[in-house]
C-alpha positions as CSV (number, residue, x, y, z in Angstrom):
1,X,70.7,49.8,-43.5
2,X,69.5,49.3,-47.0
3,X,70.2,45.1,-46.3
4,X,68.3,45.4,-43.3
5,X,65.0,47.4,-44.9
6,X,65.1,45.0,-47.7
7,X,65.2,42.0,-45.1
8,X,61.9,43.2,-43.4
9,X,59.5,44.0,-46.5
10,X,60.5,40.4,-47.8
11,X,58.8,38.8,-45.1
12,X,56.1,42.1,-44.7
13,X,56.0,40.6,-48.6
14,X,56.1,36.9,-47.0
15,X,53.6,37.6,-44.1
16,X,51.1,39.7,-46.2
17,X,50.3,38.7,-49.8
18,X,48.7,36.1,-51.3
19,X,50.3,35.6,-54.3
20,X,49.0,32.6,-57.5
21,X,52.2,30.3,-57.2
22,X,52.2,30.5,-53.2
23,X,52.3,26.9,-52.5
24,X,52.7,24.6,-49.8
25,X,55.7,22.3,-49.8
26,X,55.0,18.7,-51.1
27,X,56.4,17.0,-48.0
28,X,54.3,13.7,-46.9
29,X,54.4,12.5,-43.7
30,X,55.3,9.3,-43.2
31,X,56.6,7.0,-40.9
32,X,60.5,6.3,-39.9
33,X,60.5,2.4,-40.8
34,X,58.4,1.5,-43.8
35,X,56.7,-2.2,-42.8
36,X,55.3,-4.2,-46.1
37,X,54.0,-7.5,-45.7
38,X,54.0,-9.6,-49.0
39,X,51.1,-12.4,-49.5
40,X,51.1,-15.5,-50.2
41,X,50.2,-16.0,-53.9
42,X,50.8,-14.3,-57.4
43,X,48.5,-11.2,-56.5
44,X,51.4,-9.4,-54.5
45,X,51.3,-6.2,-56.8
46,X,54.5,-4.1,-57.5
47,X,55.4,-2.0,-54.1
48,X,56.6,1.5,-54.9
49,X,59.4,2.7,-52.5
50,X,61.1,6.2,-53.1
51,X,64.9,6.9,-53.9
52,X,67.2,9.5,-54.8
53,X,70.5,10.0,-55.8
54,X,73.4,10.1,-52.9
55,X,70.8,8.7,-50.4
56,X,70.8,5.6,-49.3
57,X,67.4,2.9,-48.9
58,X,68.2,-0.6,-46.9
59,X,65.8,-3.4,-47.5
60,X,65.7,-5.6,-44.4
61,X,63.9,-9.0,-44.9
62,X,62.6,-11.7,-43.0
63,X,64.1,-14.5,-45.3
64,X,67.5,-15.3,-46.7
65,X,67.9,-13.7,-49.9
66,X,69.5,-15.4,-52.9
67,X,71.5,-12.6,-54.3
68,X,72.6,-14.7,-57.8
69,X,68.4,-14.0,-58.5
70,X,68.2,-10.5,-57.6
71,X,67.6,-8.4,-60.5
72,X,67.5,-4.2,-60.9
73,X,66.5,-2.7,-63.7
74,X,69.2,0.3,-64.9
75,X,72.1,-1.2,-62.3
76,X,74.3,1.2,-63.9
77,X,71.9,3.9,-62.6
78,X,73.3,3.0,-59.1
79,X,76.6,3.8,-57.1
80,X,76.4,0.9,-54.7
81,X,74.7,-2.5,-54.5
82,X,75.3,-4.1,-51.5
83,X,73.0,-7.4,-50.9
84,X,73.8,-9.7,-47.9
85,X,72.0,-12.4,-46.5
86,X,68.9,-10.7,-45.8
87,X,69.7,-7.2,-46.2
88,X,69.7,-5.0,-49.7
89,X,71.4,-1.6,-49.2
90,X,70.7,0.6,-52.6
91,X,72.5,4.3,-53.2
92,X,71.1,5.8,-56.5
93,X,73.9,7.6,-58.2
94,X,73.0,11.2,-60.1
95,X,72.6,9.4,-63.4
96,X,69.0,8.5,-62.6
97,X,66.4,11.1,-63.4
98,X,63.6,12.5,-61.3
99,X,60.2,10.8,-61.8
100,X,62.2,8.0,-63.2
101,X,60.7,4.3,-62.1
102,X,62.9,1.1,-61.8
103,X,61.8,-2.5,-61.3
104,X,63.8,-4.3,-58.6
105,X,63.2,-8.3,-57.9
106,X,64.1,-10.3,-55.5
107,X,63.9,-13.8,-55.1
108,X,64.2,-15.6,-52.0
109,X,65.9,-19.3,-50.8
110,X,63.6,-21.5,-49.4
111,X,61.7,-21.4,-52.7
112,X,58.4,-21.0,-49.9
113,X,55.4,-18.7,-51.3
114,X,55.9,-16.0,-52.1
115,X,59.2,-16.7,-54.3
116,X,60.0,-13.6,-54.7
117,X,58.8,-10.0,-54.4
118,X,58.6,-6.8,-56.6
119,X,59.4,-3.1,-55.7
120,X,59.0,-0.2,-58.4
121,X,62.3,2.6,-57.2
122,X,60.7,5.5,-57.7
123,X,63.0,8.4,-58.1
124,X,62.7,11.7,-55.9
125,X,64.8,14.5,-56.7
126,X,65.4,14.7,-53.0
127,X,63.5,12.4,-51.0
128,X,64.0,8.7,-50.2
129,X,63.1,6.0,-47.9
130,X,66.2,4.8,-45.9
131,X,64.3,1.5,-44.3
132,X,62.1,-0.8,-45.6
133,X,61.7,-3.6,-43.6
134,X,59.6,-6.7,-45.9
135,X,58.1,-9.7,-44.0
136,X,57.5,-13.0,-45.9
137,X,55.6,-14.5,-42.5
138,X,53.7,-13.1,-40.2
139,X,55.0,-10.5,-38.0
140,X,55.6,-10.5,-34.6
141,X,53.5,-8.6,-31.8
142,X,56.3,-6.6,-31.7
143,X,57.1,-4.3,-34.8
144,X,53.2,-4.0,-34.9
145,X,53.4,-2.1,-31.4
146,X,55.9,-0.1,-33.1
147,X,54.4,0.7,-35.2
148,X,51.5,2.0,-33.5
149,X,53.8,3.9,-31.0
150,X,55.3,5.2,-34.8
151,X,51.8,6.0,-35.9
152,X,50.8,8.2,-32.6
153,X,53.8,10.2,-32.9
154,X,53.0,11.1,-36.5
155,X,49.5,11.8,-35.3
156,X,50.3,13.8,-32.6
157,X,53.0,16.2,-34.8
158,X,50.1,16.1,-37.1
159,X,48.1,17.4,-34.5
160,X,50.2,19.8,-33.0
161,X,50.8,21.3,-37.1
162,X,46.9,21.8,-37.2
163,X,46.7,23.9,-33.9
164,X,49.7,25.9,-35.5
165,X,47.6,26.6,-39.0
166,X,44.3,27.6,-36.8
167,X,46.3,29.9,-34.7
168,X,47.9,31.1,-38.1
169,X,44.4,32.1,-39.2
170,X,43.5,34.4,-36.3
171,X,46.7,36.1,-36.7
172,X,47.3,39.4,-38.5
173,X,49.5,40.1,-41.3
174,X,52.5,42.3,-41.8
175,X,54.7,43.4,-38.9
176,X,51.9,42.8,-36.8
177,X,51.6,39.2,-37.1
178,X,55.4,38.4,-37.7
179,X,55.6,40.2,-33.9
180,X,53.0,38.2,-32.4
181,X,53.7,35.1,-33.7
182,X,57.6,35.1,-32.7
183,X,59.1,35.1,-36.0
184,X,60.8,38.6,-35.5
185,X,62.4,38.0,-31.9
186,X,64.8,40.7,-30.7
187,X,67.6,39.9,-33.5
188,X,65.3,41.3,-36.1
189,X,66.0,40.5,-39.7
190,X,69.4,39.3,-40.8
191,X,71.0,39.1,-44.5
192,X,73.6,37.6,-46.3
193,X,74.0,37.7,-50.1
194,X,75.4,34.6,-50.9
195,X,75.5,35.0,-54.9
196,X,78.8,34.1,-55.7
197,X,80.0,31.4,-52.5
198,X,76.8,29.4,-54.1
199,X,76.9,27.3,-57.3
200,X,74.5,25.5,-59.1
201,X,74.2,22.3,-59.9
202,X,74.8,20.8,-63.9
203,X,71.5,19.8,-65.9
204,X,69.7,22.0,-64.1
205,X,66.1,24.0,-65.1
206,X,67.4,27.4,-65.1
207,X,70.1,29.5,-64.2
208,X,70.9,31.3,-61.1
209,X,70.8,34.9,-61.6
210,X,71.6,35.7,-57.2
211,X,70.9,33.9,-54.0
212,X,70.0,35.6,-50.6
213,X,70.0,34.3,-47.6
214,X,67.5,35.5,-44.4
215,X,67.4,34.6,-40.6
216,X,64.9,35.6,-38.1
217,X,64.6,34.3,-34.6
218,X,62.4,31.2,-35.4
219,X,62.8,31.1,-39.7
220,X,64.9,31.2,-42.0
221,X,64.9,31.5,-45.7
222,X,66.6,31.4,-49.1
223,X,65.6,33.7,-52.1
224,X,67.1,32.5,-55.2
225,X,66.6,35.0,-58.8
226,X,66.5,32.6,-61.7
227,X,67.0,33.3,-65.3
228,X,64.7,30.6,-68.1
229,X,67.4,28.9,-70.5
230,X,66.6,29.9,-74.2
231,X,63.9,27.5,-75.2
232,X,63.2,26.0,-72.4
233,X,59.8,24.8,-71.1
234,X,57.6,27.0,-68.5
235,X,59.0,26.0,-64.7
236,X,57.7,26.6,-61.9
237,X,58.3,25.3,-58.1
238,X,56.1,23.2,-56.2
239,X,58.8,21.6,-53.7
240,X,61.9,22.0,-52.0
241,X,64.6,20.5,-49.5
242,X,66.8,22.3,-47.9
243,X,69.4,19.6,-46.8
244,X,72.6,20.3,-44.4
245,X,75.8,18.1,-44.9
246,X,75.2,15.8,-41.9
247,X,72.2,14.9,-43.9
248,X,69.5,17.4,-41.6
249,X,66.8,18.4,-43.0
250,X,64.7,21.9,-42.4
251,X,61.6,21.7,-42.1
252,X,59.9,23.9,-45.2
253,X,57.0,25.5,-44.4
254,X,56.5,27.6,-47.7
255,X,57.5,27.3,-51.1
256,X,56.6,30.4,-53.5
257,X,57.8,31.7,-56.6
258,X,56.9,34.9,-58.2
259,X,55.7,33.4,-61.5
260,X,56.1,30.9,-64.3
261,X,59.6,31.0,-65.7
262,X,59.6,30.4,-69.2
263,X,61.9,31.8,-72.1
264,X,62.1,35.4,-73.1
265,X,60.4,35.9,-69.3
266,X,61.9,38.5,-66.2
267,X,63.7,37.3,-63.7
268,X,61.6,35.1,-61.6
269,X,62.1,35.0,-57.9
270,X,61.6,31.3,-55.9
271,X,61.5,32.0,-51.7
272,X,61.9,28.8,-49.4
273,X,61.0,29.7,-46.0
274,X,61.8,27.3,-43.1
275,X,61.5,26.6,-39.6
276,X,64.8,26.9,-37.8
277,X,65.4,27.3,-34.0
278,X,68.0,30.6,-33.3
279,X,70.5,28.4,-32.7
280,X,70.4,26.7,-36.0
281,X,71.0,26.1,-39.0
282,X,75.1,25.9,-38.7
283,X,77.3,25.3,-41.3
284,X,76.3,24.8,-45.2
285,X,73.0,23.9,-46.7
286,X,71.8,22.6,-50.0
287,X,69.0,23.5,-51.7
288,X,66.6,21.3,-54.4
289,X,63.8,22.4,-56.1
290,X,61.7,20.5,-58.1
291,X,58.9,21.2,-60.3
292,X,55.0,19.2,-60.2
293,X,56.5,16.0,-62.0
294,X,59.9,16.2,-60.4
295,X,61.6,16.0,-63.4
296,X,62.9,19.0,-63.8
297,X,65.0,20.4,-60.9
298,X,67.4,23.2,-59.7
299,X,70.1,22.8,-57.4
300,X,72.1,25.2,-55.0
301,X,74.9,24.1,-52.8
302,X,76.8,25.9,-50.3
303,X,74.5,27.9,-48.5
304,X,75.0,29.8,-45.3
305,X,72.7,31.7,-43.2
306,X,73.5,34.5,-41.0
């Protein structure tokens, strides 16, 4: 009874206020396949394409590569480096660092303009770009339709995510809205403390004081207790994943802690909501949090909802 009570005036909590650190997650939309086309002359700037470590990001060119004249900047920073013919596969391994950027070259056969091109790896505590496809010449009709047909389903989830925040502001709050809006289906509010089956990840921002884990019929979400290391900086939240081991991704819809954590500070509490249908999520999740320069992170493995 009491894990039930305490279930419902989280998300009365959730549903309700409007706290200072209540923040939407960073998550940009973008499309599947990345496209770049280089020019012709020395004015191609530096193209900035996002890794992270354990995920991998395949560069798929129009030209033959010549692999001896590839250069990366912190190769050690990398578990694999796989370059074919006209393919680059790149998987970052933990020893890079959030935020951190690394210059990648790449020089191509035919010695035709361009010569070579330039990307900036820019790493995500989370995020990546698994395909980047670079065209030397000019593309065909083609990938351009797809990528139009790409664009119009981004527009239309766009779309559809509007109508969903201006219903949102027409609805009421507490119990109220969480009925009207589906959230709290027949199952009601389920709970799991998953404190000790959940470890944290090494280097991270803070410490993990207890993790609890919620399901409703169309939501789920993770609140984790965090302790501030002695003389550590402030921290505080502004994004999280929440990744399954197939690679799936949740869809975050909310990221909100209660309030700075810095040292000689309370407990601070950090609450990931997510979309989930009731069948889902199944087996074990992992959670990243990052803070505004996404340097500083806090990891959770393990995770289980009810």
């Amino acid at each position: 009874m009491h894990h039930s009570v305490s279930a419902v005036l989280l998300f009365l909590f959730l549903a309700g206020e409007g706290a200072a650190l209540a923040q939407s997650p960073s998550s940009p939309v973008g499309l599947s396949v990345r496209r770049i086309e280089l020019v012709s002359d020395d004015a191609q700037p530096a193209i900035e394409v996002a890794v992270s470590p354990g995920l991998s990001t395949v560069f798929l060119f129009d030209s033959e590569v010549n692999r001896e004249g590839l250069t990366l900047e912190g190769r050690e920073r990398f578990a694999m480096l796989d370059a074919g013919l006209s393919t680059l596969r790149l998987v970052p391994s933990e020893k890079i660092s959030a935020g951190e950027r690394l210059k990648l070259t790449v020089r191509f056969q035919d010695g035709a303009a361009p010569v070579s091109a330039t990307f900036v790896l820019v790493a995500h505590p989370a995020r990546s770009e698994a395909h980047v496809e670079v065209y030397r010449r000019k593309r065909r009709v083609e990938t351009y339709q797809e990528e139009v047909r790409q664009a119009r389903l981004e527009a239309e989830k766009c779309r559809e995510e509007n109508e969903h925040l201006r219903a949102a502001r027409n609805t009421p709050d507490g119990l109220t809205g969480l009925i009207s809006t589906g959230v709290l289906g027949r199952r009601s509010v389920e709970f799991r403390d998953v404190t000790d089956g959940v470890p944290l990840g090494p280097g991270g921002a803070a410490d993990k004081h207890s993790v609890y884990a919620y399901r409703t019929a169309r939501r789920v979400a993770v609140v984790v207790a965090l302790m501030s290391r002695r003389d550590a900086q402030p921290w505080a939240a502004v994004g999280a994943m929440l990744r399954g081991k197939g690679n799936e991704e949740l869809k975050v819809l909310q990221v909100w802690q209660s309030g700075p954590l810095a040292a000689g500070s309370a407990l601070q509490r950090v609450v990931v909501e997510a979309e989930a249908a009731e069948e889902t999520p199944q087996g074990r999740f992992t959670l990243t949090l990052w803070d505004a320069d996404m340097r500083r992170t806090v990891t959770l493995s393990n995770i289980t909802f009810p």
